[in-house]
N, C-alpha and C positions, 0 to 999 in steps of 0.2 A: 177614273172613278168620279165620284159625282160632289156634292157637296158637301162641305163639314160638317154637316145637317146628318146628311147620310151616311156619310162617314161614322157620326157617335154612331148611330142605331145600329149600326154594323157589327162595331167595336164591341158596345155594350150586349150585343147580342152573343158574340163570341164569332161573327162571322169573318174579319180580318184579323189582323193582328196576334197571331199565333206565336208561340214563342217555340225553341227550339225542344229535338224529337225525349229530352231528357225531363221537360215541366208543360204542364197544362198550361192554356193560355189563362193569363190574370186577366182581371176584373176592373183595373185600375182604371181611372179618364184617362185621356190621353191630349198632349197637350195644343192648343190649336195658334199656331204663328203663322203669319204672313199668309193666310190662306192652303197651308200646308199642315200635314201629319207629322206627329211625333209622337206615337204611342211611349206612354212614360214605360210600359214591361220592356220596351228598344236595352234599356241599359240592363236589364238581367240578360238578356240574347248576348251580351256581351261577353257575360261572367261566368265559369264553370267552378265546381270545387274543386276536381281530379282530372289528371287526365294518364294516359298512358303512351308512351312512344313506340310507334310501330315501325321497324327501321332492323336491316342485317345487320347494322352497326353496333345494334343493342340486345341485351339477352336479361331479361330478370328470370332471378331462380329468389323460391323462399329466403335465400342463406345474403344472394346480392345481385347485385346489379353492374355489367359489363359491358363497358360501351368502347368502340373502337372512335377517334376522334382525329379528324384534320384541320391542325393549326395554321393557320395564314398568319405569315408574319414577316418581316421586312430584313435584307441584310444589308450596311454601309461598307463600302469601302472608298480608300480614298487612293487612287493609282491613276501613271501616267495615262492618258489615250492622247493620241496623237501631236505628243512632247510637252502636254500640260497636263496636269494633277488634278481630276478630277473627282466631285465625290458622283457614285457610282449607287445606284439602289436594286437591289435583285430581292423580287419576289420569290419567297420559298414556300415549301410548306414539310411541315416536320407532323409523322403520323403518331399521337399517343394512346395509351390505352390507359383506362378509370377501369377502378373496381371500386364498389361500394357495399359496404356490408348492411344490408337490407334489417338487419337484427336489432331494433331501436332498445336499450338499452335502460335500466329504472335509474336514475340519477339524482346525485347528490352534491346538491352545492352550498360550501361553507363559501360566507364572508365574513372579510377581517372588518371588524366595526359595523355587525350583524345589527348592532342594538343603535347606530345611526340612523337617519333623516332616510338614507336611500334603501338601507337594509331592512329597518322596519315597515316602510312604505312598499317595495316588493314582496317581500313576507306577505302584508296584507293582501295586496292588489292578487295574488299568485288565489291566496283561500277565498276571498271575491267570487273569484273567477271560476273557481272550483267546488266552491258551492251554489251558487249561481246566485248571489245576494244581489239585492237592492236595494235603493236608500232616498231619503226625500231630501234637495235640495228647495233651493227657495224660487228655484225657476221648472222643476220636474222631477219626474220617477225617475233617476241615473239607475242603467244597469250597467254591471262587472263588465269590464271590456279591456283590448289589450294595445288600446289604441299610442300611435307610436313608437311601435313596436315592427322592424322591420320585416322581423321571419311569420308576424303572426298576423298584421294587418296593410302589407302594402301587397304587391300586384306582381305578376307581370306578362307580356303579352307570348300566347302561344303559338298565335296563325291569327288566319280568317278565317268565315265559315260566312256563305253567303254575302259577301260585300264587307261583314263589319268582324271587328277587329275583336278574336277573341282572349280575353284576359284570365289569368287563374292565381290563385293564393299564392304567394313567393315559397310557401313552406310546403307547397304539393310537388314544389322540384323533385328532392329526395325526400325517404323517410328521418323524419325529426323527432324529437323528443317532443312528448305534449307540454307545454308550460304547467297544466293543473297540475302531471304527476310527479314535478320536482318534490325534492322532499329539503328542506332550507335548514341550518344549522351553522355556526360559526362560531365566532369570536370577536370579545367587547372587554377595551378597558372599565366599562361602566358596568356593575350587577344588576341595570332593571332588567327586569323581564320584557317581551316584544309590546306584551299590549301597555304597559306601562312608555316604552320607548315613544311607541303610536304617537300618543297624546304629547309626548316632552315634543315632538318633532312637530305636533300642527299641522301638516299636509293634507288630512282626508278628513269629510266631514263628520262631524259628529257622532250624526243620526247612524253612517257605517263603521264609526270608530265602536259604537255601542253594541251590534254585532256580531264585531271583528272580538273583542276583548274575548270571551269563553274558549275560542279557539288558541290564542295569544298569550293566553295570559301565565301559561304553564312553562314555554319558551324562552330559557334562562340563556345568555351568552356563555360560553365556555372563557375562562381568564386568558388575556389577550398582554401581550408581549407590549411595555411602555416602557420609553425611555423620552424620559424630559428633555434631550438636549438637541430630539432628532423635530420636537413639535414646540408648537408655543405654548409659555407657562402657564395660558390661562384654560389649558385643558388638565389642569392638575388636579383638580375639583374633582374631575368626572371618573378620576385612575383610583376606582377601588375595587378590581379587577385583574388582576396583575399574576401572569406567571413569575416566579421571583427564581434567583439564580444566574446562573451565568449565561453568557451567550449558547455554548454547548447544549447545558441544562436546557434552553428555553428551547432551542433548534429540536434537539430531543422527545420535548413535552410536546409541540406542534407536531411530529410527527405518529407519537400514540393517540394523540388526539383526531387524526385523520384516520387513522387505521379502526379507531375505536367507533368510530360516528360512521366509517364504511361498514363495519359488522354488526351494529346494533341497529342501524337503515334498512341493514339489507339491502344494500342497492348495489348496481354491477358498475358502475363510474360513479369519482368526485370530482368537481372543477373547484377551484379553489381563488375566490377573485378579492381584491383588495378593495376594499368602497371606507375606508377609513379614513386618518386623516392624512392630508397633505404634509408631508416630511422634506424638512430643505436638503438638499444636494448633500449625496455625500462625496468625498473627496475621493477622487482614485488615484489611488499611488501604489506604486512600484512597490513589489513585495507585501503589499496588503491586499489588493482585490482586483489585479490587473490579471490573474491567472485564475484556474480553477485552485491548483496546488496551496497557490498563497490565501485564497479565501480562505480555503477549508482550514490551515495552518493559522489565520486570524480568528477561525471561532473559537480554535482549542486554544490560543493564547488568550480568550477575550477582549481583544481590540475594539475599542469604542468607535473607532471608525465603521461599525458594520451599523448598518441599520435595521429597525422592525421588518421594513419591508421586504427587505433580501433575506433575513433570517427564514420566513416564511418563504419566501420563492423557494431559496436553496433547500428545507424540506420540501417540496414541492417535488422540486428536482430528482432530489436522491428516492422518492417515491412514485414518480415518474406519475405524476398528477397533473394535470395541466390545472398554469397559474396566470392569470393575467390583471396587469394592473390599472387598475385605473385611477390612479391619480397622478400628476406630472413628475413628480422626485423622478433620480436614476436609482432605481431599482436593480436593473438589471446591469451591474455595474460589469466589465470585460470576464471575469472571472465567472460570474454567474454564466452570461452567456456562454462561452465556452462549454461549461458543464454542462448547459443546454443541449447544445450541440451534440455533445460526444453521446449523451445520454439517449437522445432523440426525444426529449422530453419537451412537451408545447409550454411558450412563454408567450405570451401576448401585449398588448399597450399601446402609448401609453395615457392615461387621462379621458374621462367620458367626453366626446363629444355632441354637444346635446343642445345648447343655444345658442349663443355668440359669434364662436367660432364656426359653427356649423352653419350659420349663415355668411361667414365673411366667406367660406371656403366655396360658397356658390355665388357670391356680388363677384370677388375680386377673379373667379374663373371668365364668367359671363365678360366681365370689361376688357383683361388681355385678352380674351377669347375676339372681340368683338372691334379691338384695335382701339383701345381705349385705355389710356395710360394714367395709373393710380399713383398721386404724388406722394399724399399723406394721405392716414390711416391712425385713427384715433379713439381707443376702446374703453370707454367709461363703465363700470358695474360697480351697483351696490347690492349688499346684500344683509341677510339678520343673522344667518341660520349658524348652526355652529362651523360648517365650512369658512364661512366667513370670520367667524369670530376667529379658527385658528389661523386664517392667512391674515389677520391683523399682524401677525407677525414679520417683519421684514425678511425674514432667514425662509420662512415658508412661503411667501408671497413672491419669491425671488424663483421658486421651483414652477408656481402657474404662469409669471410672466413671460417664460423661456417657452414654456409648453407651447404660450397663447401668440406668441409671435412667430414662429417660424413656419405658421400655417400656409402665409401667402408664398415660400421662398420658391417652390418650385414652376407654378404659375408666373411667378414674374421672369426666372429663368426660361421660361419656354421660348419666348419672345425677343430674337435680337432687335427686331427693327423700333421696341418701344424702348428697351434697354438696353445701358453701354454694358459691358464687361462688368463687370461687380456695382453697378447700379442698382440702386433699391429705395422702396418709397419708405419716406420716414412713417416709423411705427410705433406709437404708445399704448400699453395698457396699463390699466386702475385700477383696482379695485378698494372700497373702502367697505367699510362693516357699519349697518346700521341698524340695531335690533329689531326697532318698529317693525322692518318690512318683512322679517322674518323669511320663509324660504321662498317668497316670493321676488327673486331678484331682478335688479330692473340694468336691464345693458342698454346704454347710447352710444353710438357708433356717429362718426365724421368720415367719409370716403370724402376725396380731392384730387380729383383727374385733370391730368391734361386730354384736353380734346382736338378739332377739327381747327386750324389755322391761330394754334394759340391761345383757344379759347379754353376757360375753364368751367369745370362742371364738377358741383358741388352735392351729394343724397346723404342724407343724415337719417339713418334709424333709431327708433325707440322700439324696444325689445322685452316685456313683462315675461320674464321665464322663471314658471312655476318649477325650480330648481328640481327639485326628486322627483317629480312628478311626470319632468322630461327623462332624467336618470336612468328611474327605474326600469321601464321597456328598455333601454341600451343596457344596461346589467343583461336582462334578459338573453337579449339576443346574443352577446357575446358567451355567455355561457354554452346558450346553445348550440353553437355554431361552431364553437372550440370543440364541442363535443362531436359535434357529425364530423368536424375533419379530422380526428384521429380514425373514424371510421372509412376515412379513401384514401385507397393507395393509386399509385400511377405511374408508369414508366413509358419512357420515348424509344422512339422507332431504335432500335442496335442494344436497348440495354435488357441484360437477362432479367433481372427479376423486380417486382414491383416495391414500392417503397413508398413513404409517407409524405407529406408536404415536409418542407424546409421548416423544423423544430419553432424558428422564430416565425411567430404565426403572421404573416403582410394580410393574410385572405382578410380580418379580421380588423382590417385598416379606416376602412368606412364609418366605425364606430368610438373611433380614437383621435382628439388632437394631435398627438407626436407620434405617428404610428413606428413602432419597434418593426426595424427591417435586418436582412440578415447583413453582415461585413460586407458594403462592397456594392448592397444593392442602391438603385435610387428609392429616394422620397417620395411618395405620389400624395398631394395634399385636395385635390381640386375632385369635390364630393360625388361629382355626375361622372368619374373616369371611377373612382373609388368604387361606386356601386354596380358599376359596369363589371368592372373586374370581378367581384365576388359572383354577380348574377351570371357571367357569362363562365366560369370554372364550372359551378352548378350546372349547368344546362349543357356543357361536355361529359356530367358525369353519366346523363343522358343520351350523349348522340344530337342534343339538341345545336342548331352553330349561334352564333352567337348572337346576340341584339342588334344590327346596325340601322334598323330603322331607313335602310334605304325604299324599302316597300316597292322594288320593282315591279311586282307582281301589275301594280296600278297605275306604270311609268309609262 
């Protein structure tokens, strides 16, 4: 070709630079480096919004979607060969079959502490979005968007077409629910109303707060379940909202309240997610909440060992609702579980993960990953917002420190040759409460490795996390995503008939500090294995194989 000269005239003519057989070629410049093309339309040639899989393996009808799928997976043993004890690795593969029911479904999602920082700021961002609003900030025309949001704005790759690597919407895997058509409702110890909550929470600007209110403002919380002893006393102010009565009573009244807001929605699913406050630990003991038996025998005694947050799950439960928690308390204390279990009812958890953590869970991957040994680990936050102000409490503050440390444990286990047998780097976290900053929270971070011959290597992060802001897309997607997996079932090669995922939801792990796994299973904390996993179940539901990014095709 001839020169960049000739090149534009070409371009702008429409005579190169064509994009693929689905869009006309754009009109764009195109960008000129080192004497080389880079037509800027290059990055839509990349992007598609749909696509479909053409494969025996896969059959979609109206009703669903059946894909036949081969697991590659690895088996250990450890047996004599040749009079010493060897470990032994044989490659298998184990053949399953997905069904996915293709019928997306009108849904209805209650949160406990609807009239919170995160519940009200989703609420918004959801009608945003849905009405296609815009708003003037003091840098542009912001439009509604779902940014940070896994299912709605990240990626991922399908193939290639022509040389370059094609990418598609993460939520054009399977059929998913649309975020506009959620229909939001819940439960608040506090009476305001959402557009009123809006404003007490500060998050969104103004000029959209202003908006948002006609929509909002009708939007009353349903009385929400408080008990003084399970939060800090400086949420007492806000408790004028209150189902009153006994544990029983209250368990009772959350469950008409789920049935009532399913038939007056009109909607064919409810998820049911906890974004309230942080509750310190409750205790698990013997004949109180170590069974299913004993639970249920503890609400009808009214045992103050039971907390808000299980009261709600355990309706959840016996309603066979999926519930998932996001805040770090144990919630889901043995008993609960169990019922989970037997029921086959989705539980999910535990605690949004959204800044912090969600960055150490990719530093401190990257550094064992990379043969890089983290000594100390040091997690400074403040914050304004009422999150904060409740974990001013030591008894609640005690429930996210536990969340927020055991992120790194399984990564540091991965690794004998950096660590001995129960070796581990020293680990603090802080959090203090500072109103000014309100729900803009500020995390500093100290990582301290050891390195290459002794040496030390010291990266210190500062972290401005727009608290709900990051939140509320992970609300989202766990909703959504709890919802598609009651939608697939799956069965392996020998077993007769198909079945649901494992009740305690692990898919749902990528979005969680302390992700809730079933009895027995491992931990997996390290964010880039996390989202593998969920991406690559999805893309079997397909026929699709999995991500490995070996690219042989170019090898």
């Amino acid at each position: 070709m001839g020169s960049n000269e000739e090149l534009r005239s070409q371009w702008e003519s429409g005579e190169v630079g064509s994009v693929d057989h689905e869009e006309k070629a754009s009109k764009q410049k195109p960008v000129l480096h080192h004497h080389r093309l880079f037509p800027l339309c290059q990055a839509k040639k990349m992007f598609i919004e749909r696509f479909k899989v053409e494969s025996p393996n896969v059959k979609y009808s109206e009703e669903e979607i059946h894909s036949v799928y081969s697991y590659e997976t690895t088996e250990l043993v450890h047996e004599p060969r040749d009079g010493v004890y060897q470990w032994i690795v044989k490659p298998k593969t184990l053949q399953y079959e997905f069904k996915t029911d293709a019928r997306v479904p009108t849904l209805g999602v209650m949160l406990v502490g609807w009239g919170g920082n995160n519940g009200s700021t989703l609420t918004a961002a959801v009608i945003a979005n849905r009405q296609g609003i815009s708003w003037a900030t003091k840098d542009k025309i912001q439009q509604a968007n779902y940014f940070g949001s896994l299912t709605q704005a990240s990626s991922i790759r399908v193939g290639s077409y022509n040389g370059e690597e094609i990418y598609a919407p993460f939520k054009s895997l399977l059929p998913m629910v649309n975020p506009d058509d959620v229909v939001f409702g819940g439960w608040d110890i506090s009476d305001l109303n959402l557009a009123d909550s809006m404003a007490r929470a500060k998050v969104l600007e103004i000029d959209l707060q202003k908006q948002l209110r006609p929509y909002m403002e009708h939007m009353v919380p349903l009385p929400g379940i408080y008990d003084p002893d399970f939060i800090a006393a400086n949420q007492g102010a806000r408790a004028n909202n209150v189902i009153k009565g006994s544990k029983k009573q209250q368990l009772e009244q959350v469950i008409r309240d789920i049935r009532e807001f399913k038939e007056k929605k009109e909607v064919d699913k409810v998820v049911v997610l906890w974004t309230a406050n942080t509750e310190r630990y409750s205790n698990v003991v013997v004949g109180l909440n170590d069974t299913m038996d004993n639970l249920l025998a503890a609400v009808d005694r009214d045992e103050a060992e039971i907390s808000p947050s299980t009261l709600y799950a355990l309706a959840c439960v016996l309603e066979n609702v999926p519930f998932i928690n996001g805040s770090p308390q144990n919630t889901f204390v043995p008993g609960l579980i169990e019922m989970a279990i037997k029921r086959n009812s989705l539980i999910g958890g535990d605690d949004f993960k959204s800044g912090q953590t969600k960055m150490k869970s990719v530093l401190v991957d990257f550094m064992v990953g990379a043969g890089i040994k983290p000594t100390s680990i040091v997690s400074y936050n403040h914050l304004g917002n009422n999150d904060g102000m409740n974990l001013s409490a030591p008894q609640t503050f005690r429930s996210k420190e536990i969340s927020k440390s055991n992120v790194v444990d399984d990564m540091v286990a991965s690794n004998g040759i950096l660590y001995e047998p129960g070796e581990h780097p020293d680990h603090v976290v802080v959090i203090k409460y500072v109103p000014y900053v309100g729900d803009s929270k500020r995390a500093m971070d100290e990582y301290t490795s050891e390195i290459f011959m002794g040496g030390k290597n010291t990266i210190v992060l500062h972290n401005t996390c727009e608290d709900s802001l990051l939140a509320a897309p992970i609300i989202l997607d766990l909703v959504l995503l709890a919802e598609l997996s009651t939608r697939i079932q799956l069965k392996a090669e020998g077993e007769g008939k198909f079945h649901s995922f494992h009740p305690v939801a692990t898919i749902l792990s990528y979005l969680t500090k302390a992700p809730l796994v079933p009895p027995g299973t491992p931990v997996v904390n390290a964010l880039s294995k996390q989202r593998a996993m969920l991406e690559n179940i999805l893309r079997a539901c397909v026929g699709l194989a999995p991500e490995n990014n070996m690219i042989l095709e170019y090898k």
